[in-house]
KOLRO-364486 format. One record per atom (N, C-alpha, C, CB): residue in one letter; y, x, z. Coordinates in pm, whole numbers, plus 50000, padded with zeros to 5 digits. Glycine has a CB too. Example, Ala and Ser with C-alpha at 12.3 -4.5 7.8 and 13.67 -1.06 7.14 Angstrom:
BEGIN
 resn    c2    c1    c3
    A 49431 51319 50780
    A 49550 51230 50780
    A 49670 51320 50780
    A 49553 51131 50905
    S 49775 51285 50708
    S 49894 51367 50714
    S 50003 51290 50787
    S 49940 51408 50572
REM end
This chain:
BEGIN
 resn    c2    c1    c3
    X 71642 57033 34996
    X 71754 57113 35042
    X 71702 57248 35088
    X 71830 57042 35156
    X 71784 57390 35025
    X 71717 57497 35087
    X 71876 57567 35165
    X 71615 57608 34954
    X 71809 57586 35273
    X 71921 57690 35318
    X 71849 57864 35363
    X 72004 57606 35477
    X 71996 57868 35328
    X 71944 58034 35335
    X 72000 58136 35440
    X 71980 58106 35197
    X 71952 58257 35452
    X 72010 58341 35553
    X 72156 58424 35512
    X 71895 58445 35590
    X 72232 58451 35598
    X 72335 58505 35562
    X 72381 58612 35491
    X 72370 58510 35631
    X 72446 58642 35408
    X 72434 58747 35352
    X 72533 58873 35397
    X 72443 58709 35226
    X 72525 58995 35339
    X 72579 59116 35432
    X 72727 59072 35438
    X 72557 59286 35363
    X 72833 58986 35357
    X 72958 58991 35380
    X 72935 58877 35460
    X 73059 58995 35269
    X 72876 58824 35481
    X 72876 58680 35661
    X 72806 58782 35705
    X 72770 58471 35682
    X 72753 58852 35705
    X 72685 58888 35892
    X 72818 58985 35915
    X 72474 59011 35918
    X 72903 59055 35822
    X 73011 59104 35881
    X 73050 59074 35922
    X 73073 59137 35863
    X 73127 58976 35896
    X 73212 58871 35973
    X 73172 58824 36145
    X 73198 58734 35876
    X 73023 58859 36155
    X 72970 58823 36304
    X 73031 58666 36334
    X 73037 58951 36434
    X 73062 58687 36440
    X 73081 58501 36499
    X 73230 58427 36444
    X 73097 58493 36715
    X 73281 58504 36327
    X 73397 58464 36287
    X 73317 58353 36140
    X 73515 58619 36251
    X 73199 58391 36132
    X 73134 58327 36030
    X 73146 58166 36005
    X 73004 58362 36051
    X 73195 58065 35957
    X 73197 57965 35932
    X 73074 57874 35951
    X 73241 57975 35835
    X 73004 57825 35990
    X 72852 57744 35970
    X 72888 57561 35951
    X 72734 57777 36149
    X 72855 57560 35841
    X 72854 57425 35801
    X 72749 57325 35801
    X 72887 57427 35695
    X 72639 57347 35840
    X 72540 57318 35858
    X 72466 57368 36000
    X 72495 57349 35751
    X 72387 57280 36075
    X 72296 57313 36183
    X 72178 57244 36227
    X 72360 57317 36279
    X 72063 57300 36251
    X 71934 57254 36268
    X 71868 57215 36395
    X 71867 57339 36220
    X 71816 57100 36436
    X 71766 57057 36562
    X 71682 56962 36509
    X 71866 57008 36668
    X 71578 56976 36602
    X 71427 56921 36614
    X 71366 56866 36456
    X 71428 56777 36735
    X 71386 56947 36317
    X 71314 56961 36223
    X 71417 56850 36153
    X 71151 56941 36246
    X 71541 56867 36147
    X 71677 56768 36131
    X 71780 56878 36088
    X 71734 56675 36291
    X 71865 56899 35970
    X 71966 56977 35889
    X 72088 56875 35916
    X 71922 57003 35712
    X 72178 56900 35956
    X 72319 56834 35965
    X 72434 56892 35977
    X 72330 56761 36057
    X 72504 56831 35912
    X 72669 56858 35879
    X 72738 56853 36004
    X 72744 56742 35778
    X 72791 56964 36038
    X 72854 56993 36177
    X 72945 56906 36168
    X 72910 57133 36212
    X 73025 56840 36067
    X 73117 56693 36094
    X 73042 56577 36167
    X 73166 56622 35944
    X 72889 56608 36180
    X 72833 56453 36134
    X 72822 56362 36055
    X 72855 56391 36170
    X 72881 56417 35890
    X 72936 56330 35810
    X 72761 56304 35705
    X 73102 56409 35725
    X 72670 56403 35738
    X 72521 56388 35702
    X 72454 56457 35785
    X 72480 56428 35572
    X 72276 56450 35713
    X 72194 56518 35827
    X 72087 56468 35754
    X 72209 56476 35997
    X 71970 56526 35690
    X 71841 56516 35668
    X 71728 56556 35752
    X 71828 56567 35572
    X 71625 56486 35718
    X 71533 56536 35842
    X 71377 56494 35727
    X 71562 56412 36043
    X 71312 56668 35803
    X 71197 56701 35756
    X 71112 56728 35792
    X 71192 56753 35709
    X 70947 56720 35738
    X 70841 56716 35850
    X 70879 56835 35960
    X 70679 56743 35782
    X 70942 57007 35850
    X 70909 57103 35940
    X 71042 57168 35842
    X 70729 57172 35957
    X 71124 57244 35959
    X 71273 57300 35905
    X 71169 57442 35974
    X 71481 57227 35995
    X 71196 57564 35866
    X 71186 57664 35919
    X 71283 57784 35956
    X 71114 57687 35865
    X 71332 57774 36057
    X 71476 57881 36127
    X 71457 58057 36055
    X 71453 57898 36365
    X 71606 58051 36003
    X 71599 58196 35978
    X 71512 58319 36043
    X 71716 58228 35998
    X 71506 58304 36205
    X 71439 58401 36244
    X 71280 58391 36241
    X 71487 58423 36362
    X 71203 58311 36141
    X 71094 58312 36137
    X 71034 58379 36007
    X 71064 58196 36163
    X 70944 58429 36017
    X 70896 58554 35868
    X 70878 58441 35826
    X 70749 58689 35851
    X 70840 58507 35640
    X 70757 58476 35551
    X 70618 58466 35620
    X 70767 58568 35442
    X 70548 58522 35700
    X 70431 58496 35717
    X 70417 58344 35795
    X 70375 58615 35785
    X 70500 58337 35882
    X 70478 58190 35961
    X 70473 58090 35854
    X 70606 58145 36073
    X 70538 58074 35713
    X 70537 57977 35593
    X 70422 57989 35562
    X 70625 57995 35477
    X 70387 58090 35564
    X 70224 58118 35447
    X 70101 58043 35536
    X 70161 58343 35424
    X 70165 58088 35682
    X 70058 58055 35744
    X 70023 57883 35772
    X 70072 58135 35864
    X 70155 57843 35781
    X 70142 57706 35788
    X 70167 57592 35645
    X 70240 57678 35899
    X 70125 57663 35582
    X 70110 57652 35406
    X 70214 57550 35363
    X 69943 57593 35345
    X 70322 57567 35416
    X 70447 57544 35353
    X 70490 57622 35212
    X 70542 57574 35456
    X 70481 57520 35130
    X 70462 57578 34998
    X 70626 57498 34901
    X 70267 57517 34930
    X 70610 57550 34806
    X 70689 57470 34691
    X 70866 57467 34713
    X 70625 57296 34694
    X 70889 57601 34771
    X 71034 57564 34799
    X 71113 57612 34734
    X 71079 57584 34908
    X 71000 57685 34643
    X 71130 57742 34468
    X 71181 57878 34487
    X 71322 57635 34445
    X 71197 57967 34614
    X 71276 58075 34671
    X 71148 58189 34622
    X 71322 58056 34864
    X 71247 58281 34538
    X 71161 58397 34508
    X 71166 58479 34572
    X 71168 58450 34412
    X 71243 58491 34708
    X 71213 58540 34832
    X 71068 58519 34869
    X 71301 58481 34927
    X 71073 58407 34924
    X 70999 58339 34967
    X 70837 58346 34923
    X 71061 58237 34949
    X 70837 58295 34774
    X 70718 58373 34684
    X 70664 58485 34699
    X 70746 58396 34572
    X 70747 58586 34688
    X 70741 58718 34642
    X 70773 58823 34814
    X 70880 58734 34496
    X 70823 58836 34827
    X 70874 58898 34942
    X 70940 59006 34868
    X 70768 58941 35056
    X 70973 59117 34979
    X 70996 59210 34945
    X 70964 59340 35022
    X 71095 59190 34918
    X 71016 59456 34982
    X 70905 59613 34978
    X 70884 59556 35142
    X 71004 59839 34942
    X 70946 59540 35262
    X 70962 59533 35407
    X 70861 59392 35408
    X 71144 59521 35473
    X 70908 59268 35345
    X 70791 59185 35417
    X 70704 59118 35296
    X 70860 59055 35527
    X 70596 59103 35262
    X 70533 59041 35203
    X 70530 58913 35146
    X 70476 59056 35245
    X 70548 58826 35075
    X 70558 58687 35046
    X 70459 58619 35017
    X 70629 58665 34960
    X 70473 58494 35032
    X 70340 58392 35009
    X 70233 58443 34877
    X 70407 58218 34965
    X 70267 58455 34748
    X 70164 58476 34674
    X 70115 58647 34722
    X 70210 58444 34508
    X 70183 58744 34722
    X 70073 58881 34793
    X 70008 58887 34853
    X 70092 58968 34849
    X 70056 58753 35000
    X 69965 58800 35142
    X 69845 58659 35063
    X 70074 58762 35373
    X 69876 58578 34971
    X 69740 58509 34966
    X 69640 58611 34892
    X 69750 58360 34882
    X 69673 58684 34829
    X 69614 58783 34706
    X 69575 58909 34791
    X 69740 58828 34569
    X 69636 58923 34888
    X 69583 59042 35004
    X 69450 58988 35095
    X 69724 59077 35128
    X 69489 58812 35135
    X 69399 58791 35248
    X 69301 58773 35146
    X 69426 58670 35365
    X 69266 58740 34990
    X 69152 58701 34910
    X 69073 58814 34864
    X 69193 58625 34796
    X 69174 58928 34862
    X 69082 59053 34842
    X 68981 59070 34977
    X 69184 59197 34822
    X 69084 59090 35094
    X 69031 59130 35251
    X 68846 59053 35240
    X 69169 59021 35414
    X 68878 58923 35182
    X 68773 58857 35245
    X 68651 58857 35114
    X 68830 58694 35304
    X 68698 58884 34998
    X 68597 58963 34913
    X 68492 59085 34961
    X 68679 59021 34815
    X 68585 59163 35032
    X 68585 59279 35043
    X 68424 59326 35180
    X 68762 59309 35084
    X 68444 59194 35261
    X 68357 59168 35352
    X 68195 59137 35290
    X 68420 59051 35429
    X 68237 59115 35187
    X 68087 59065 35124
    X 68049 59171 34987
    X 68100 58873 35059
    X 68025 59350 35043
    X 67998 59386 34935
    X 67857 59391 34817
    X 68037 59473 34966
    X 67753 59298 34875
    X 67641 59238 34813
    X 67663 59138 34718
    X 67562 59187 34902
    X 67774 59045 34722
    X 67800 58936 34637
    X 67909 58993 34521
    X 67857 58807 34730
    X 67877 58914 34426
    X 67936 58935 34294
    X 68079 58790 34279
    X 67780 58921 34161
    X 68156 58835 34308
    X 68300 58717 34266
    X 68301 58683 34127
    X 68468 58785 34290
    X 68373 58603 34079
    X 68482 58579 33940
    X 68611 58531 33998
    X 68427 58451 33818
    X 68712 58597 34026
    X 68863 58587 34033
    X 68955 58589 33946
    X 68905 58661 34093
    X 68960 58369 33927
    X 69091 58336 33805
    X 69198 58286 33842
    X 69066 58239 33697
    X 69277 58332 33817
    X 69418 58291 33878
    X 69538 58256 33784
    X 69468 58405 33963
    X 69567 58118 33798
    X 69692 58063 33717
    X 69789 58094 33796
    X 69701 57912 33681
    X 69917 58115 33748
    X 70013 58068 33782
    X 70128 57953 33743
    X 70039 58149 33789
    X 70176 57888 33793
    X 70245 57711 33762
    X 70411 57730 33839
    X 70119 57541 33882
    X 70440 57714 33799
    X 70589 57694 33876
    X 70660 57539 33852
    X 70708 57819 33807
    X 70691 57480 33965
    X 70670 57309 33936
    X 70833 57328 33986
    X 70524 57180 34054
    X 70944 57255 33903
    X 71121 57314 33919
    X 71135 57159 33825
    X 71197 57531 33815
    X 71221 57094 33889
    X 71284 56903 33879
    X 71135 56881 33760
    X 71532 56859 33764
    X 71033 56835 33880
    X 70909 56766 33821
    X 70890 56799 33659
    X 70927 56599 33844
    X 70899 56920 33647
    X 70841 56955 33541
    X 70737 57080 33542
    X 70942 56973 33458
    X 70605 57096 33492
    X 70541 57227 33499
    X 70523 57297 33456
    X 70478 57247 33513
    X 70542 57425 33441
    X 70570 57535 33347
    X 70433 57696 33423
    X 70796 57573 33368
    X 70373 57681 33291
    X 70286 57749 33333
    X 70356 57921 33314
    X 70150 57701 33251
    X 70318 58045 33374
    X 70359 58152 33435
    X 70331 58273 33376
    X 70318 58152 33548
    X 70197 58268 33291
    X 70108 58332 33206
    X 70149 58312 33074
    X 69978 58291 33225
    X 70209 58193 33013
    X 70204 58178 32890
    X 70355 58222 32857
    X 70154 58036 32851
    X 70319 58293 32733
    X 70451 58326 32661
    X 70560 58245 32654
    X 70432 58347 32541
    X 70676 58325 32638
    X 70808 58238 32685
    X 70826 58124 32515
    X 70991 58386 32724
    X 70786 58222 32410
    X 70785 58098 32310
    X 70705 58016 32282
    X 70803 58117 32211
    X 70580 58008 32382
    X 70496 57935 32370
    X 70466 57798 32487
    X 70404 58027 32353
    X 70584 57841 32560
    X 70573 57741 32691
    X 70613 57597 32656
    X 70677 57791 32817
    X 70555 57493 32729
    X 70601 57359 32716
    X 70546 57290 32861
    X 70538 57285 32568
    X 70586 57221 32899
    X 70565 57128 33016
    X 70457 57067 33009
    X 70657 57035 33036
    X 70411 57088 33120
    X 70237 57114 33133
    X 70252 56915 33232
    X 70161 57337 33287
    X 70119 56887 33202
    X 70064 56756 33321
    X 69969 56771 33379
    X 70030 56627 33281
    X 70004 56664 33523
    X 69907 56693 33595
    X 69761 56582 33586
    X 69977 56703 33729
    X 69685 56559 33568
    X 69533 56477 33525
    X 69467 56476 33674
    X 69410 56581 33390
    X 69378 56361 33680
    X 69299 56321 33735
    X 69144 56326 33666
    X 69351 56214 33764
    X 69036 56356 33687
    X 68964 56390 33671
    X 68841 56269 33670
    X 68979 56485 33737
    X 68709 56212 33634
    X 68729 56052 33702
    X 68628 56065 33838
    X 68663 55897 33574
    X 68627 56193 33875
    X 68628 56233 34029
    X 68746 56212 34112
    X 68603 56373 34044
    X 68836 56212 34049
    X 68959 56187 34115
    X 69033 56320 34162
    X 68931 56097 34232
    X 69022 56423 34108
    X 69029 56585 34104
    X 69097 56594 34026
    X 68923 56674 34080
    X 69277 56624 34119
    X 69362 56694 34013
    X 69349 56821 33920
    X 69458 56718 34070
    X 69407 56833 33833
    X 69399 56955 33771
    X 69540 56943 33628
    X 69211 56973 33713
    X 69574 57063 33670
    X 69685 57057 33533
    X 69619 57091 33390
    X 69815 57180 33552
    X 69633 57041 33286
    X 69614 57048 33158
    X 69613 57183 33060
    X 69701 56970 33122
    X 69620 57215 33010
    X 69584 57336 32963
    X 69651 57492 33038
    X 69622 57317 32816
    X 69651 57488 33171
    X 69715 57553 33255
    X 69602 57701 33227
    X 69729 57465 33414
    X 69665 57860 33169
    X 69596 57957 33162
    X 69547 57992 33270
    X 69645 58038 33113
    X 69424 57988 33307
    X 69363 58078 33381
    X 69297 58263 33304
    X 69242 57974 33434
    X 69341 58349 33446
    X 69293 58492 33380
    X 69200 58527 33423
    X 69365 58603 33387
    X 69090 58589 33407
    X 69017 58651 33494
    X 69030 58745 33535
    X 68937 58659 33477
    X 69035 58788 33680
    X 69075 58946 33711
    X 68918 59010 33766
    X 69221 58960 33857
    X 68887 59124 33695
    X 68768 59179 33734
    X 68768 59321 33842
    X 68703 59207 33601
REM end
């Protein structure tokens, strides 16, 4: 379940706004009482994108969320910002930086890199280390 923040014609509205839904102690419920799910960790509108990243709450599909925007940063930049930062500390050492991208949407995987007529639903493997890894998932190298 994703809920989202209000948009400019509800925040007009101010407290005339309808709310059908409400959140207490990591618990989503139907202001009837008529449901209510409950999750390790509900994160409240007034918390950034960074508090998600930071507590590596991942996989929730929102290209908000992913991505951010020009004002706040989103999970894949600030990981790609903090991986440069900490490259950046070690200018004696030599990196190789490869990076897939996967987008996992009703248990199917679709790799991010590969052409749109070339895409097909990717699996995930065990290794007989026991080391996941997806299947022919493109990695790039960025130099």
């Amino acid at each position: 379940m994703q809920v989202r923040l209000l948009n400019s014609r509800e925040e007009a509205l101010g407290k005339d706004t309808q709310a059908y839904w409400k959140t207490d102690n990591n618990t989503i419920y139907q202001v009837d009482g008529s449901k209510s799910f409950h999750f390790d960790r509900v994160f409240h509108s007034n918390e950034t994108t960074k508090n998600v990243y930071e507590e590596t709450v991942t996989a929730t599909g929102k290209t908000y969320t992913m991505m951010g925007s020009q004002e706040y940063l989103g999970v894949t930049p600030t990981a790609i910002h903090d991986t440069l930062q900490k490259i950046k500390k070690f200018p004696d050492r030599e990196f190789l930086l490869r990076v897939s991208y996967m987008e996992i949407y009703n248990e199917t995987i679709t790799d991010l890199h590969c052409d749109a007529q070339k895409m097909k639903p990717l699996i995930i493997w065990e290794d007989f280390n026991r080391n996941a890894y997806v299947a022919d998932l493109i990695e790039v190298v960025y130099t």
